[in-house]
RONUNU-747057 format. One record per residue (C-alpha): chain; residue number from 1; x, y, z; residue in one letter. Coordinates in steps of 0.001 Angstrom, whole numbers. Each point is the difference from the previous one (the first is absolute). Layout:
N
SITE c   k      px      py      pz r
SITE A NUM       X       Y       Z A
...
END
This chain:
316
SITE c   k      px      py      pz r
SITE A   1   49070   40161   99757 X
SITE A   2    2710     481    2293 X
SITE A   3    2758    2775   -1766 X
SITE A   4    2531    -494    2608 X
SITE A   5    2839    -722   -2024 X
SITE A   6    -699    3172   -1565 X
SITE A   7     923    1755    3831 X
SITE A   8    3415    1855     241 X
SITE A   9    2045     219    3164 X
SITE A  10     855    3417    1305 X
SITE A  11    3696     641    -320 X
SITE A  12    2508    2587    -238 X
SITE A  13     977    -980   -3221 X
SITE A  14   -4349    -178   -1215 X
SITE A  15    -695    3453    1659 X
SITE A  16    3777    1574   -1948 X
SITE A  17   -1473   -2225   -3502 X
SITE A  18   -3420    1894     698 X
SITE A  19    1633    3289      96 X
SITE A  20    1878    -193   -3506 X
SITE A  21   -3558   -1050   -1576 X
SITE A  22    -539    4106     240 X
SITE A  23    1419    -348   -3678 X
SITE A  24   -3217   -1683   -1353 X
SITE A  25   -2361    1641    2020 X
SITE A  26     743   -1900    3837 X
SITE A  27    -171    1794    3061 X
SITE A  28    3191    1671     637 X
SITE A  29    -207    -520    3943 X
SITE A  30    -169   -3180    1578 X
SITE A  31   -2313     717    2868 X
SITE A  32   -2502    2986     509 X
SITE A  33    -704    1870    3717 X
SITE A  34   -1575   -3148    1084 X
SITE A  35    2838   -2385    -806 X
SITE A  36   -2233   -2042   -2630 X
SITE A  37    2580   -1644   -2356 X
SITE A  38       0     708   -3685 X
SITE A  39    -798   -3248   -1445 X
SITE A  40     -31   -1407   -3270 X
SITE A  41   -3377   -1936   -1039 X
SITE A  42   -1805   -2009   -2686 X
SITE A  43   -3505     211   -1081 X
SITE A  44    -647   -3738   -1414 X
SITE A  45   -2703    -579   -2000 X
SITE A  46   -1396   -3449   -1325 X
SITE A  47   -3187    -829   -1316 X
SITE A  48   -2565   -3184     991 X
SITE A  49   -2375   -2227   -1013 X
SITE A  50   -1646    -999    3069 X
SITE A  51    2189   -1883    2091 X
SITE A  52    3101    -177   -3337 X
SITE A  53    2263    2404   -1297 X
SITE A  54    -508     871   -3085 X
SITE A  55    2242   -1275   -2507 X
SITE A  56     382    -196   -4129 X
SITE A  57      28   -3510     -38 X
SITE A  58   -3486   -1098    1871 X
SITE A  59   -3559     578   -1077 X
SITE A  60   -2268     635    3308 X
SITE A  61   -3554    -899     276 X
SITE A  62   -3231    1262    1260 X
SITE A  63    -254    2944   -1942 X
SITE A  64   -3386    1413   -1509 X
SITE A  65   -3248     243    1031 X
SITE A  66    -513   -3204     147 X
SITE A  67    3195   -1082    1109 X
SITE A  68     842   -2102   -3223 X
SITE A  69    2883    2084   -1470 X
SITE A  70    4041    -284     450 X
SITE A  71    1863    2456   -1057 X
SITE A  72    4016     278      -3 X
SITE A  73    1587    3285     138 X
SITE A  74    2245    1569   -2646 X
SITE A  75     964    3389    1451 X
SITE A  76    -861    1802    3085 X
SITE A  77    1254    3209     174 X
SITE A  78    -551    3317    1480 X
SITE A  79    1236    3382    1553 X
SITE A  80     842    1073    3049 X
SITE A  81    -129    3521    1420 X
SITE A  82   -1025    2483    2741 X
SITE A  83    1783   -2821    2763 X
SITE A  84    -359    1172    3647 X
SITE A  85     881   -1839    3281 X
SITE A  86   -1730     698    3407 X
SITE A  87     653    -911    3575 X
SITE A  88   -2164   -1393    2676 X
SITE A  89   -1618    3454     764 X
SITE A  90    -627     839   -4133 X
SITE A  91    2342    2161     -37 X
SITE A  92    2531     306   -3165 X
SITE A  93    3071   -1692    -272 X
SITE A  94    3120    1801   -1355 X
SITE A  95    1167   -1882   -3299 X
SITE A  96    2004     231   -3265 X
SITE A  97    -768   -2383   -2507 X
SITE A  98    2807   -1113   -2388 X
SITE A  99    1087     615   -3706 X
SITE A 100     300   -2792   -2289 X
SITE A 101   -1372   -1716   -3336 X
SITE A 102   -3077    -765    1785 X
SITE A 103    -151    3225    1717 X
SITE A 104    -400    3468   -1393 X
SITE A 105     505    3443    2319 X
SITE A 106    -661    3221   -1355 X
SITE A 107   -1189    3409    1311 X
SITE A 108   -3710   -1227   -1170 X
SITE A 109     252   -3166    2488 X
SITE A 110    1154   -4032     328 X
SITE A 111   -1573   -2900   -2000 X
SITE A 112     982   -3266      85 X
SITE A 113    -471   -3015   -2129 X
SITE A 114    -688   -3293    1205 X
SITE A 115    -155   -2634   -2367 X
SITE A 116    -846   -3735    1070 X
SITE A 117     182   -1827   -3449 X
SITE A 118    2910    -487   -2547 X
SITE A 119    -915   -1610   -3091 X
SITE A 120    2554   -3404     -11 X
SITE A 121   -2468   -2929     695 X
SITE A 122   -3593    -717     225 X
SITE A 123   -2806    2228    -694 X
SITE A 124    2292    2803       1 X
SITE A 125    2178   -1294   -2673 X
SITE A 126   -3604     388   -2444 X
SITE A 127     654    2194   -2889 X
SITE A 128   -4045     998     191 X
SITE A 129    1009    1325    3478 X
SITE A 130    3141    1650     -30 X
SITE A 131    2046    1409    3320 X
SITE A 132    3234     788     550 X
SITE A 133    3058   -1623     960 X
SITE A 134    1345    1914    3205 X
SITE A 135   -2404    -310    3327 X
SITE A 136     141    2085    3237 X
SITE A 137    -880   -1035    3013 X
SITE A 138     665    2401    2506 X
SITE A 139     376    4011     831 X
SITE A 140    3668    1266    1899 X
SITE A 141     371    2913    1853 X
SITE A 142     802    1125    3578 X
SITE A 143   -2130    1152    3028 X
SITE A 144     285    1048    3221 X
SITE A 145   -1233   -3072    1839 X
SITE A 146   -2096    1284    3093 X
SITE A 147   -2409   -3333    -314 X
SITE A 148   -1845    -416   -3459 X
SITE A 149   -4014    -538     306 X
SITE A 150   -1202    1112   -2962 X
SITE A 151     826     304   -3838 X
SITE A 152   -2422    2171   -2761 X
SITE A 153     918     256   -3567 X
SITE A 154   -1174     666   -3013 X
SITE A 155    -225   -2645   -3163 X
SITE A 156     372    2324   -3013 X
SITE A 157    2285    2441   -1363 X
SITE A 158    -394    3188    1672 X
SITE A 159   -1826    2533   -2538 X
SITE A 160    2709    2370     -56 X
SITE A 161    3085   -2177    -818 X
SITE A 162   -2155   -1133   -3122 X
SITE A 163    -508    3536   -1135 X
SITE A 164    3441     687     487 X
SITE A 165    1507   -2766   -1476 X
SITE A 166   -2402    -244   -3420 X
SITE A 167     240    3568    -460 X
SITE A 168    3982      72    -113 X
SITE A 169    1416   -3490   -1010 X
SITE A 170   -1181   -2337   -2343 X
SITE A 171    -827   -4033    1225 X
SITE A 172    3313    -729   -1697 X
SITE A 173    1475    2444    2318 X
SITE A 174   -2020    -343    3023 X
SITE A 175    2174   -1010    2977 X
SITE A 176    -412   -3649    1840 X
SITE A 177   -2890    -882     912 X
SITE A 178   -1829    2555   -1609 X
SITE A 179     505   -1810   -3819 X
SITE A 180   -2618   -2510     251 X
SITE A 181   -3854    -126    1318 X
SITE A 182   -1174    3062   -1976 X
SITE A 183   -3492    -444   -1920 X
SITE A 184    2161    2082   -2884 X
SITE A 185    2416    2533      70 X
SITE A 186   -2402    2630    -389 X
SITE A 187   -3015    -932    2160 X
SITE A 188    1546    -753    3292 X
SITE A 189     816   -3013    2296 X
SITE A 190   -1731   -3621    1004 X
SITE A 191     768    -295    3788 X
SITE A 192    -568   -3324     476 X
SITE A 193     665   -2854   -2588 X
SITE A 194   -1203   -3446     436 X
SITE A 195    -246   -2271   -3095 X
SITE A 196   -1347   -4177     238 X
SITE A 197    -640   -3038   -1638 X
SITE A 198   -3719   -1521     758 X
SITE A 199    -999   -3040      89 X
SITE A 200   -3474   -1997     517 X
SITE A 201   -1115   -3152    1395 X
SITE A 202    -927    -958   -3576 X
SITE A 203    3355     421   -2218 X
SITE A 204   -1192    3450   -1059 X
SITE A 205    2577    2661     547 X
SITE A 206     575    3707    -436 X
SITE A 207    2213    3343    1287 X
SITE A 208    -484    2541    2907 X
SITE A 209    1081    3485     -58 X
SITE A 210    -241    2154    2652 X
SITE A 211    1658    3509     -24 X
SITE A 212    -761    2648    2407 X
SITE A 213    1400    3424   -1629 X
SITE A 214   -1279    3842     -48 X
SITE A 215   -2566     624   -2773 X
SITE A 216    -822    3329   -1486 X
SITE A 217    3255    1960     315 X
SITE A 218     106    1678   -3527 X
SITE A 219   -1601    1103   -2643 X
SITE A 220     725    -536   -3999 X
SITE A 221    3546     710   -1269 X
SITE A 222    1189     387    3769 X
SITE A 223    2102   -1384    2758 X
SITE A 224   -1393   -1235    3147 X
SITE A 225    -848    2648    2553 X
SITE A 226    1477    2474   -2803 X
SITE A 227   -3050    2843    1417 X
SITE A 228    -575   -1455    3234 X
SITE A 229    1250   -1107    2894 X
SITE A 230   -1973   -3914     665 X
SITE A 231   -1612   -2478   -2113 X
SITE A 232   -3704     812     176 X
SITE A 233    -186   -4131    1679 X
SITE A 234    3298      19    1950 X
SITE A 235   -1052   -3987     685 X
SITE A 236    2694      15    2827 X
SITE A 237    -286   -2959    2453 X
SITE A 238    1175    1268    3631 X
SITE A 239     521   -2991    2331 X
SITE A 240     589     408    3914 X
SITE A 241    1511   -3129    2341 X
SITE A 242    -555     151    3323 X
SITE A 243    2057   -2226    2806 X
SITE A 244    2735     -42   -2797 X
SITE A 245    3744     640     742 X
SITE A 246    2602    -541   -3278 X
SITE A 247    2733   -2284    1749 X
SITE A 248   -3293   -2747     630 X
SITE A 249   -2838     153   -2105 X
SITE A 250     -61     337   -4171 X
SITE A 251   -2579    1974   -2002 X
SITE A 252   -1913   -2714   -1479 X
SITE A 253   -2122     459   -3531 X
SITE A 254   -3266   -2470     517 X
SITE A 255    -917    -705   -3871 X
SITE A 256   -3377   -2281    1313 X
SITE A 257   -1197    3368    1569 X
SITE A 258    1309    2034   -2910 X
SITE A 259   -2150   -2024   -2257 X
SITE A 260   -2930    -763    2200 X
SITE A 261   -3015     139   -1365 X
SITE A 262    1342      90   -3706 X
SITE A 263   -2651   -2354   -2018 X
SITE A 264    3312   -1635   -2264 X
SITE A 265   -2383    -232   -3307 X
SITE A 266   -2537    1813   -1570 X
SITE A 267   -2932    -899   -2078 X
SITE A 268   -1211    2210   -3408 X
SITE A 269   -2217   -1398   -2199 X
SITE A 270     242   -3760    1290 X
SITE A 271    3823      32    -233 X
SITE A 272    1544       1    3349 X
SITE A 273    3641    1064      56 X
SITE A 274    2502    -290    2313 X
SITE A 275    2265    2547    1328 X
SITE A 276     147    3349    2285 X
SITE A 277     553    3046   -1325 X
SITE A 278     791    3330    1763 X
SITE A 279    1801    2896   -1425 X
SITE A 280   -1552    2494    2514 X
SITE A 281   -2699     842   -2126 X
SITE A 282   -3539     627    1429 X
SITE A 283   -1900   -3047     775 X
SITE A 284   -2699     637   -2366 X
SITE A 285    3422    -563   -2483 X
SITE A 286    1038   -2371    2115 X
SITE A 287   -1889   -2109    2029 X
SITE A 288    3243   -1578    1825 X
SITE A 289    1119    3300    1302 X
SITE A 290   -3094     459    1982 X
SITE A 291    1124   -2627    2888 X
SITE A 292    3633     413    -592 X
SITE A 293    -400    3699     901 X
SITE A 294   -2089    -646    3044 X
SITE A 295    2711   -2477     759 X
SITE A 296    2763    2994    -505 X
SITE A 297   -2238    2149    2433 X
SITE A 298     -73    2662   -3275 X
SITE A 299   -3234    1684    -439 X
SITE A 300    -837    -380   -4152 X
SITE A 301   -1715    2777     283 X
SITE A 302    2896    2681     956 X
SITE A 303    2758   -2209     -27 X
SITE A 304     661    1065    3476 X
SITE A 305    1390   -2725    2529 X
SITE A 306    -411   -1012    3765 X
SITE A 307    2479   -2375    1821 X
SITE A 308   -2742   -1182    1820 X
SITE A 309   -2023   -1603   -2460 X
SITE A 310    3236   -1674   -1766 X
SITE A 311    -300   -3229     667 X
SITE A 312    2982   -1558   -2244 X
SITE A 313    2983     888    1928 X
SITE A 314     689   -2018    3294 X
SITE A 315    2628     -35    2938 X
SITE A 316    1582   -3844     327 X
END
């Protein structure tokens, strides 16, 4: 998709508007030793079913193994973190990532919430399937813009903001966007949420839930990562985009290879059900997580991650 609206001439009056942005964390200099101008950006994120956006008020086929499933999503949501830009040569761009509702900063690192759903109309208006109303599209900051070719991030809440935060405020308390997604207070954060209605070529119908979070980060009667420093299954996806600059292409969540190979019903004792399940619980728990890890590229044996093998995150 072509971003170019979302270009911004270089002015005097841009490069003196990027200088006051030092307040909230902008580069206080307009230009570096190689005259690259300090730039503000957007990191727009949108997520597809094949060739459609995804949207609260459309069920999309083809889902399941045997491609006789719809499903309409309810809420897609997930965190942000570890962003880093690169030029041409892989080398590290210089940039400072804004504060805001969606967008926590503190000494233990940036997270960001992107949420794609409200919860107005269609499937995500379902009281079974609750999200919430306010939606985020897109991450601010400002760079120094020697030619974008690369972007790598995390999705996930780093491991130390979520043993700082649990161990000093309360979810009440927690600052925006850290007051929603945990698994409990106590037991640590889901990293990415996403929540659907199913449907099947014969009338029968039934709920997904898939949640992505850490596992094992406490033990009885204590916070998360109260006596240590990661979840024993940090369940972290890392993505990497090649050929990807921020003022052209969007990050782009691809639910078909999210949910690929996910069977959409079950069988026990002659009943077949209908519905995925995956609360990032082993597979022998929960046979949906198996592909939907493989599709995360996170190893369910260590909870370790490669970018590599994550095959739901795309460049459009």
């Amino acid at each position: 998709m072509d971003k170019s609206t979302h270009l911004k001439p270089i002015s005097l009056a841009a490069i003196a508007a990027t200088s006051m942005l030092s307040a909230c964390g902008g580069s206080s200099s307009s230009t570096d030793d190689n005259n690259a101008v300090a730039e503000a950006f957007s990191l727009d994120f949108k997520a597809m079913s094949g060739v459609e956006e995804v949207n609260c008020d459309t069920m999309f086929t083809g889902y399941g193994s045997d491609a006789s499933y719809s499903l309409g999503v309810s809420d897609l949501r997930f965190y942000v973190s570890n962003i880093k830009f690169y030029d041409q040569y892989d080398v590290e761009i210089e940039a400072t990532l804004d504060e805001n509702e969606f967008q926590y900063q503190s000494e233990q690192g940036f997270v960001a919430l992107i949420d794609l759903t409200g919860n107005s109309s269609g499937t995500c208006a379902l009281e079974t399937l609750t999200g919430t109303a306010r939606t985020n599209t897109e991450i601010t900051g400002t760079y120094l813009d020697t030619g974008v070719a690369k972007v790598s991030f995390d999705l996930g809440l780093p491991q130390a903001i979520m043993k700082d935060v649990i161990a000093t405020t309360s979810a009440e308390d927690a600052p925006s966007p850290l007051n929603e997604m945990y698994w409990s207070w106590a037991s640590g954060y889901r990293h990415f949420v996403m929540n659907f209605a199913i449907e099947d070529t014969n009338g029968e119908s039934g709920e997904g839930y898939l949640h992505i979070g850490s596992r094992s980060c406490t033990g009885d009667g204590l916070l998360a990562l109260e006596t240590q420093d990661e979840c024993d299954f940090i369940n972290t996806p890392k993505v990497e985009l090649d050929n990807f600059d921020p003022a052209i292409n969007m990050v782009v969540v691809d639910i078909e290879s999210v949910l690929a190979d996910v069977a959409f019903s079950s069988t026990s004792e002659g009943v077949t059900t209908t519905g995925v399940s995956c609360h990032s619980a082993p597979s022998s728990v929960q046979a949906d997580c198996g592909p939907i890890f493989v599709n995360f590229g996170i190893s369910a044996e260590t909870g370790d991650s490669l970018a590599a093998d994550n095959s739901t995150v795309v460049v459009e």
